[in-house]
DRENDO-1510 file (C-alpha; in Angstrom, 1 decimal, always signed):
<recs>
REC; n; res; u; v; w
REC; 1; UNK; -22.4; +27.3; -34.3 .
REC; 2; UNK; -24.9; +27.0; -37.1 .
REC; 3; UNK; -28.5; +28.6; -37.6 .
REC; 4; UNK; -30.2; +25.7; -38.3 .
REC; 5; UNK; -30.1; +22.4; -36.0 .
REC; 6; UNK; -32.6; +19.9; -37.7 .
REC; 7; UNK; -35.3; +19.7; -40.4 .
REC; 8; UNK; -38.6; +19.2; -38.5 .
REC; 9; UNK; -40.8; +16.4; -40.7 .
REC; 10; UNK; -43.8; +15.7; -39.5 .
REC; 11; UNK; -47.2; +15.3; -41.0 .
REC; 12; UNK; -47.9; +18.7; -41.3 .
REC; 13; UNK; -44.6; +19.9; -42.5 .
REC; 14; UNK; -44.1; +17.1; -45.2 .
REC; 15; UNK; -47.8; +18.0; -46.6 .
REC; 16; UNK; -46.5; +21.7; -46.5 .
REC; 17; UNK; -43.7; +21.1; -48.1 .
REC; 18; UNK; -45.5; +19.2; -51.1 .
REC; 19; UNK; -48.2; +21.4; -51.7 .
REC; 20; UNK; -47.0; +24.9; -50.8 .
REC; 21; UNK; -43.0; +24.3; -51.6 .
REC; 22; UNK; -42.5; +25.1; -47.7 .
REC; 23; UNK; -40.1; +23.7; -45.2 .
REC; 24; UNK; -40.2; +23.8; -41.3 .
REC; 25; UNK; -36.4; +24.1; -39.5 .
REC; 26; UNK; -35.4; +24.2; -35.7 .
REC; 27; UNK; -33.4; +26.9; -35.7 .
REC; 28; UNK; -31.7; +28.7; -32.9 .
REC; 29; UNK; -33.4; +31.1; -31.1 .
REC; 30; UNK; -31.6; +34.2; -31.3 .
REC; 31; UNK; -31.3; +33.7; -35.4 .
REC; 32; UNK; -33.0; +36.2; -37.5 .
REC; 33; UNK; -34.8; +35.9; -40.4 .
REC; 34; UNK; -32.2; +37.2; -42.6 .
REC; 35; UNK; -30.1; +34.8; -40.9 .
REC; 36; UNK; -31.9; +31.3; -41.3 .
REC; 37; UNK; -32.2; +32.8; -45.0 .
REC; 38; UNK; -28.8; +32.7; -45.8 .
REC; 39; UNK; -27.8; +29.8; -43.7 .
REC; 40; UNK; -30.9; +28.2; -45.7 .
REC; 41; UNK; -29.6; +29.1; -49.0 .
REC; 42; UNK; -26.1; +28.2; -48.3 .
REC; 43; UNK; -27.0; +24.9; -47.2 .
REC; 44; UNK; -29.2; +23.6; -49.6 .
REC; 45; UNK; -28.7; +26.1; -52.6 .
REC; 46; UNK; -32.0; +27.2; -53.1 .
REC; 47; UNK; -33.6; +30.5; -53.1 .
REC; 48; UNK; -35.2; +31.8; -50.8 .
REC; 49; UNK; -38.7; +33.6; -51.2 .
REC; 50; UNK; -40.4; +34.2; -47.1 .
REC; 51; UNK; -39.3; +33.2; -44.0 .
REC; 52; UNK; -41.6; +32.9; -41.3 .
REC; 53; UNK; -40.9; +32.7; -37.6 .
REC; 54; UNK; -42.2; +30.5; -34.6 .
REC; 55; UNK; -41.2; +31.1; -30.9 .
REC; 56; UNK; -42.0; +28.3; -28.7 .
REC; 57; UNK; -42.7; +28.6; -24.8 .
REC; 58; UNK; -41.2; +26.3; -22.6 .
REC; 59; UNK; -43.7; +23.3; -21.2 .
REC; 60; UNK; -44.2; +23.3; -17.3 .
REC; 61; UNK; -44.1; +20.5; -15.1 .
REC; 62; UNK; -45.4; +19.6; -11.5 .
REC; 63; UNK; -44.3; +16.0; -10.1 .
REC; 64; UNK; -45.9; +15.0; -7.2 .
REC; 65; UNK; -42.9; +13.1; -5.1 .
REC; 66; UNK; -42.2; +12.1; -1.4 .
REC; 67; UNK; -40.2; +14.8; -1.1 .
REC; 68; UNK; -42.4; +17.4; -1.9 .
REC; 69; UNK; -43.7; +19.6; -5.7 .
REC; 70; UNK; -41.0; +19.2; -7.9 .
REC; 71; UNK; -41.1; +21.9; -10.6 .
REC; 72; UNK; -39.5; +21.7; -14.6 .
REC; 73; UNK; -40.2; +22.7; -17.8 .
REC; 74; UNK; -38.9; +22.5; -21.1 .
REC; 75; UNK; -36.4; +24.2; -23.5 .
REC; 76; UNK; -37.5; +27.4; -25.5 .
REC; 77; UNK; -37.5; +26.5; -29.3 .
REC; 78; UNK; -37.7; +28.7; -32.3 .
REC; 79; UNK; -38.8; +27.2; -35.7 .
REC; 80; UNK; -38.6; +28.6; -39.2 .
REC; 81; UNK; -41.1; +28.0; -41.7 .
REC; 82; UNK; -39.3; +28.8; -45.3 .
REC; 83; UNK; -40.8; +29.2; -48.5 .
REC; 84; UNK; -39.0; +28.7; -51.7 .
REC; 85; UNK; -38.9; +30.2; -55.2 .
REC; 86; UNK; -41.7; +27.9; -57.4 .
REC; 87; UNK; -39.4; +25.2; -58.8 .
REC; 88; UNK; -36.9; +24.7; -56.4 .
REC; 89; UNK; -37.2; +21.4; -53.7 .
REC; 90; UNK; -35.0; +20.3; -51.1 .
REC; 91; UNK; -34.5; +16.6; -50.4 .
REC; 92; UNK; -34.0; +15.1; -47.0 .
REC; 93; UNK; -33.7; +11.6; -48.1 .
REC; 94; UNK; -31.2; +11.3; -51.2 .
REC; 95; UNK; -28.3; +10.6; -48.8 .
REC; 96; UNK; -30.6; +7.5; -47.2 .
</recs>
């Protein structure tokens, strides 16, 4: 099973990503930082200069029902925020 599961581009992250050289990953979320970097690296073939880490807590629900509360909540996810060596860019979209 790999570290990382998807590039996360949003808003933010795109702007990030263009003005600080930073990129923003779901990852899994027992993965260490040393871990996302080399799966990072490997992946893309970049280097690696910080890697920051982001724990998500699960949402909660309440639904209101005929049968009574009904109580869920979300998944746990873990993002990485990665910051590459000045002059190196990865590129989502070239295999558009």
């Amino acid at each position: 099973m790999s570290v990382l599961y998807k590039p996360i581009i949003t808003e933010k992250a795109t702007s990030e990503s263009e003005l600080r050289n930073r990129y923003t990953f779901l990852v899994r979320t027992n993965a260490n930082k040393i871990e996302i970097k080399k799966a990072v690296e490997l992946k893309y073939g970049v280097s690696v200069e910080k890697v920051r880490t982001i724990n998500y807590r699960p949402d909660r629900k309440k639904k209101y029902t005929k049968n009574g509360i009904q109580n869920s909540k979300s998944n746990i996810t873990k993002r990485a925020i990665v910051q590459l060596v000045e002059g190196d860019n990865i590129d989502f979209y070239n295999n558009i």
